[in-house]
FIVO-222320 format. One record per residue: residue number from 0; x, y, z of N, C-alpha, C in turn. Coordinates in Angstrom, 2 decimals, padded with zeros to 5 digits. Layout:
# FIVO-222320
+-----+---------+---------+---------+---------+---------+---------+---------+---------+---------+
! pos !     nxx !     nyy !     nzz !    caxx !    cayy !    cazz !     cxx !     cyy !     czz !
+-----+---------+---------+---------+---------+---------+---------+---------+---------+---------+
! NUM !       X !       Y !       Z !       X !       Y !       Z !       X !       Y !       Z !
...
+-----+---------+---------+---------+---------+---------+---------+---------+---------+---------+
This chain:
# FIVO-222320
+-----+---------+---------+---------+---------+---------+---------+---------+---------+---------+
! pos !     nxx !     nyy !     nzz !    caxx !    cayy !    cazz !     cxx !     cyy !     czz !
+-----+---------+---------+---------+---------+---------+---------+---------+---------+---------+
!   0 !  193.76 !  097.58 !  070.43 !  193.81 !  096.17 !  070.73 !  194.90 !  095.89 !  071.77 !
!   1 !  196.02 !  096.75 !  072.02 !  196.89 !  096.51 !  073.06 !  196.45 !  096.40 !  074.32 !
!   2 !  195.32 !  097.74 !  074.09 !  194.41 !  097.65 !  076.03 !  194.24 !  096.71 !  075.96 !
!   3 !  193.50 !  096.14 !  075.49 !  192.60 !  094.71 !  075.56 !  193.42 !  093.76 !  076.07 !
!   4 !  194.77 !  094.08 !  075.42 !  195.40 !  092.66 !  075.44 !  196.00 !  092.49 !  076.62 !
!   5 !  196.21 !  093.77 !  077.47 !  196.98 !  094.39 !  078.46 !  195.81 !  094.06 !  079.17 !
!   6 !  194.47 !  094.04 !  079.41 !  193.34 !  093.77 !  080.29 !  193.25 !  092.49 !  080.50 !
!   7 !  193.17 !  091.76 !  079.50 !  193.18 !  090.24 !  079.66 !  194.67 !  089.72 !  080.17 !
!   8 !  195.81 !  090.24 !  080.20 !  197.15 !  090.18 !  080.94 !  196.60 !  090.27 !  082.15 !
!   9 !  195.99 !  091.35 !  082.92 !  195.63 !  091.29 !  083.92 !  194.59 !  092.24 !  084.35 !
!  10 !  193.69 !  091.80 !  084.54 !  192.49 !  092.02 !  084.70 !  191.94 !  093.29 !  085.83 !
!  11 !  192.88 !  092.35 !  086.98 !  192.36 !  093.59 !  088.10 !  193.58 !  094.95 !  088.12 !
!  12 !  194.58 !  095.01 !  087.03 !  195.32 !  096.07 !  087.07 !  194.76 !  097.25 !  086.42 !
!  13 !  195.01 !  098.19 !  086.32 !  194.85 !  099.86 !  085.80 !  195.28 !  099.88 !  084.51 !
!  14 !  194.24 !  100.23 !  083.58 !  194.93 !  099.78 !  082.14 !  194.88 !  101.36 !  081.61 !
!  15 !  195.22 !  101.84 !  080.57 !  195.27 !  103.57 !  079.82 !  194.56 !  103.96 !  079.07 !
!  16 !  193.90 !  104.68 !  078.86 !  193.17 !  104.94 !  078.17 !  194.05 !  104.97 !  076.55 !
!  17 !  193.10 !  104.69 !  075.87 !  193.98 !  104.79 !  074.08 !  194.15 !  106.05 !  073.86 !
!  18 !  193.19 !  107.22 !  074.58 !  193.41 !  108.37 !  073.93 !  193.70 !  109.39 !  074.69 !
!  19 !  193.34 !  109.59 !  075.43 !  194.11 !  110.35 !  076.56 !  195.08 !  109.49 !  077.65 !
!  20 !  195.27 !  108.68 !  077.76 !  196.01 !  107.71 !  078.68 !  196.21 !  108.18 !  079.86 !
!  21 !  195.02 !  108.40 !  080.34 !  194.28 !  108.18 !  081.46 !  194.44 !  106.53 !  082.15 !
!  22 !  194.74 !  106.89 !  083.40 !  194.75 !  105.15 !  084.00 !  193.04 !  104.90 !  084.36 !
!  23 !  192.51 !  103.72 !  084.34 !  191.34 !  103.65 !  085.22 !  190.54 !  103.30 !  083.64 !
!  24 !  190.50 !  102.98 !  082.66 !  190.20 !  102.57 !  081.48 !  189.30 !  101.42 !  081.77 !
!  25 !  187.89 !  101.37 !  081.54 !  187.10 !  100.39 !  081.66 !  186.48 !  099.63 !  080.51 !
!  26 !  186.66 !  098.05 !  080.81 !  187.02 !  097.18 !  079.80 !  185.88 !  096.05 !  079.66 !
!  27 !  185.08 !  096.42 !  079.07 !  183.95 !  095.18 !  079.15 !  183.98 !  094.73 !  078.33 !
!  28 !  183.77 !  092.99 !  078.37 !  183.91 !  091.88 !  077.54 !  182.19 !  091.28 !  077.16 !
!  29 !  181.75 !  091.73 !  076.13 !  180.62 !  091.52 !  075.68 !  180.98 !  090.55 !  074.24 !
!  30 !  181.71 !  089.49 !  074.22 !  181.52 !  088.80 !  073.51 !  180.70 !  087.55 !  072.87 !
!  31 !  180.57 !  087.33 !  071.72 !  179.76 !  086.42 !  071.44 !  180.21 !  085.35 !  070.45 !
!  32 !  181.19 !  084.52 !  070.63 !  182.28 !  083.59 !  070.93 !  181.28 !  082.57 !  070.04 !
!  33 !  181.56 !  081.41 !  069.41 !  182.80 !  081.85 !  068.46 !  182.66 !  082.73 !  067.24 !
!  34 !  181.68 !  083.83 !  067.48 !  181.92 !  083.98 !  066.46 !  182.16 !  085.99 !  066.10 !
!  35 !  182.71 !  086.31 !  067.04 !  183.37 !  087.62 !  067.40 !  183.64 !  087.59 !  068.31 !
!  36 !  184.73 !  088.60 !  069.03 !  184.97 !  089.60 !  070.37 !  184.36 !  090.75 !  070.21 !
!  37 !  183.52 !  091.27 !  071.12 !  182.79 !  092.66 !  071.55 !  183.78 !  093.19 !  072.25 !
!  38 !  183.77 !  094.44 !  072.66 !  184.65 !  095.28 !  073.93 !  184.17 !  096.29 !  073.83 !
!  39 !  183.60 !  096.86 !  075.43 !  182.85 !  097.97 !  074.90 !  184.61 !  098.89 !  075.92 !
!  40 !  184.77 !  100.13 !  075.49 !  185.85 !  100.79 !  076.14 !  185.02 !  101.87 !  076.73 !
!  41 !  185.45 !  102.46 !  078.24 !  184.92 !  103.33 !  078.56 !  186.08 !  104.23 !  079.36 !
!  42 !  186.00 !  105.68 !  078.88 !  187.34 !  106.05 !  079.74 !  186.58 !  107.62 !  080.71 !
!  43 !  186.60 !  107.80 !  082.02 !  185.75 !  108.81 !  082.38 !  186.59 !  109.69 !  082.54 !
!  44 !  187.89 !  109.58 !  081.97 !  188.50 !  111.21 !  082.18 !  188.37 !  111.91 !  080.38 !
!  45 !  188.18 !  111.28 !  080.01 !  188.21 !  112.14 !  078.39 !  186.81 !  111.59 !  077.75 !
!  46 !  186.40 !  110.63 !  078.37 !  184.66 !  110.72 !  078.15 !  184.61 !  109.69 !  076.82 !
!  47 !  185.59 !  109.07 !  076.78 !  185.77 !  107.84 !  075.63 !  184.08 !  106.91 !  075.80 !
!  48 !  183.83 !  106.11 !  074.79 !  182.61 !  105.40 !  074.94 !  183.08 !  104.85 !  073.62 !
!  49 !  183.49 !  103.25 !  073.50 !  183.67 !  102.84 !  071.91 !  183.79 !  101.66 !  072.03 !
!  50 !  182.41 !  101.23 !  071.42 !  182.57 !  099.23 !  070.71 !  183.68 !  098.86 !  069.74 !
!  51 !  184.68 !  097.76 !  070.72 !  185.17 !  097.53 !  069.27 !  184.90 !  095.86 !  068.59 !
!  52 !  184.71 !  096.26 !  067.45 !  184.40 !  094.17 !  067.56 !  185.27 !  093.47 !  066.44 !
!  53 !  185.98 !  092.93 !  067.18 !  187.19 !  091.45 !  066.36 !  186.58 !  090.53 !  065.97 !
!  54 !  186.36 !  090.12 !  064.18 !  185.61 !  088.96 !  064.14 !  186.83 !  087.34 !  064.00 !
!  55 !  185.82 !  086.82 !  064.75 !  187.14 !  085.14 !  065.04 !  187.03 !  084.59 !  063.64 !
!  56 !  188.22 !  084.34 !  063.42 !  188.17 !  083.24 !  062.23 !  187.04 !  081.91 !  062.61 !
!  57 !  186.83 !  081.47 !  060.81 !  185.99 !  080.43 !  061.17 !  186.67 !  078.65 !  061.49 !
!  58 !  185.86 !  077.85 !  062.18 !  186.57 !  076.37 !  062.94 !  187.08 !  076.40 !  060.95 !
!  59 !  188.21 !  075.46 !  060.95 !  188.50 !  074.78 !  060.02 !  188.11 !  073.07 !  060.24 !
!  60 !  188.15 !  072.48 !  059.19 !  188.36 !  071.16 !  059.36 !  189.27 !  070.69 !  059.27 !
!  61 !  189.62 !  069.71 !  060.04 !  191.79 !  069.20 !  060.22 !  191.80 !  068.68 !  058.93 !
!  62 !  192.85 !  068.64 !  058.54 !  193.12 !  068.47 !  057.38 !  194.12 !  066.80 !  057.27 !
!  63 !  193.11 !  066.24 !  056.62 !  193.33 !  064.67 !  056.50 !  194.31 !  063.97 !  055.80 !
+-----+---------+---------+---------+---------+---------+---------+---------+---------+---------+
């Protein structure tokens, strides 16, 4: 979850791979809002390929 978080920091920078930390870590945002984050990770020096999916909490109602 750090890549991620480090991808969405900045987008067009060189992020590491999680497992070999490899630079060049590719970061796709396949989410389906609100009601998970998708990420598919792809790393072509150690051949990584891995969905990860964050489910979002649900809306609350404000509390009156």
């Amino acid at each position: 979850m750090q890549r991620i978080a480090a991808w969405h920091a900045a987008p067009d920078s060189a992020v590491a791979c999680p497992v070999c930390d490899a630079q060049g870590l590719t970061v796709l945002d396949r989410s389906a809002r609100p009601y998970a984050e998708w990420y598919v990770l792809v790393c072509n020096a150690c051949g990584l390929e891995h969905t990860l999916q964050i489910p979002m909490a649900p809306l609350t109602p404000p509390i009156e």
